[in-house]
N, C-alpha and C positions, 0 to 999 in steps of 0.2 A: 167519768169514763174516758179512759184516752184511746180515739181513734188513731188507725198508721194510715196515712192519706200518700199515695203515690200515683207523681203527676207523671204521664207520658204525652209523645208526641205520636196523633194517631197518622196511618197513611197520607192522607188528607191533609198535611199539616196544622193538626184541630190540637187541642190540649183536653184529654181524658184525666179524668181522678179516677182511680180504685182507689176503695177505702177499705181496708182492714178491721173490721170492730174486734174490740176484747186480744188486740195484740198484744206480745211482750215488748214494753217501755223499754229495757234494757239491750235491744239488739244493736250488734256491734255497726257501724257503714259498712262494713264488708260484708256482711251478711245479708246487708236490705241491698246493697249494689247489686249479689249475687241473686238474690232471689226476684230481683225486678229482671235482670237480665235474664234468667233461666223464664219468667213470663212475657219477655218477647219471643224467646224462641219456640217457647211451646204452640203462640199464634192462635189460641183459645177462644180472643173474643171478636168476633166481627159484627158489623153492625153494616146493613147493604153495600156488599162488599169492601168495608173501609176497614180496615185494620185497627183496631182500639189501643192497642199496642204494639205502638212500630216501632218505637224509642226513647228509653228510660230516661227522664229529666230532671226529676228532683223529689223527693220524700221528706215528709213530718209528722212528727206528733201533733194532734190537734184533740185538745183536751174540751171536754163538754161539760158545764156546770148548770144544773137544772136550779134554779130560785120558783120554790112552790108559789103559785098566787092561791087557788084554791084547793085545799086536800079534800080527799075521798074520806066519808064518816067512814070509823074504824066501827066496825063489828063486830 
């Protein structure tokens, strides 16, 4: 499964991740630039009173690979 992981920089100058689960792989930079920038402006998420996203820093795909140790009996 590949996560869309997008780093901002919060009020505070902290570093927030949103992550995105089950995104489309294929989206253009223009697209992730514009849709990070339209989530600072919306100003959605705050955490006591600090800004979670004050400004868009960087974004990536970050792929997740499961290796079973033990599986669940099949029934």
């Amino acid at each position: 499964m590949k996560t869309l992981d997008l780093s901002f920089k919060t009020s505070q100058n902290k570093v927030h991740h949103f992550k995105v689960h089950y995104a489309n792989d294929n989206l253009a930079p223009a697209v992730v630039q514009q849709a990070m920038a339209d989530l600072v402006t919306a100003k959605l998420f705050s955490k006591n009173g600090e800004n979670l996203l004050a400004e868009p820093l960087a974004a990536k795909y970050v792929e997740t690979v499961e290796t079973p140790v033990i599986e669940a009996p099949k029934q």
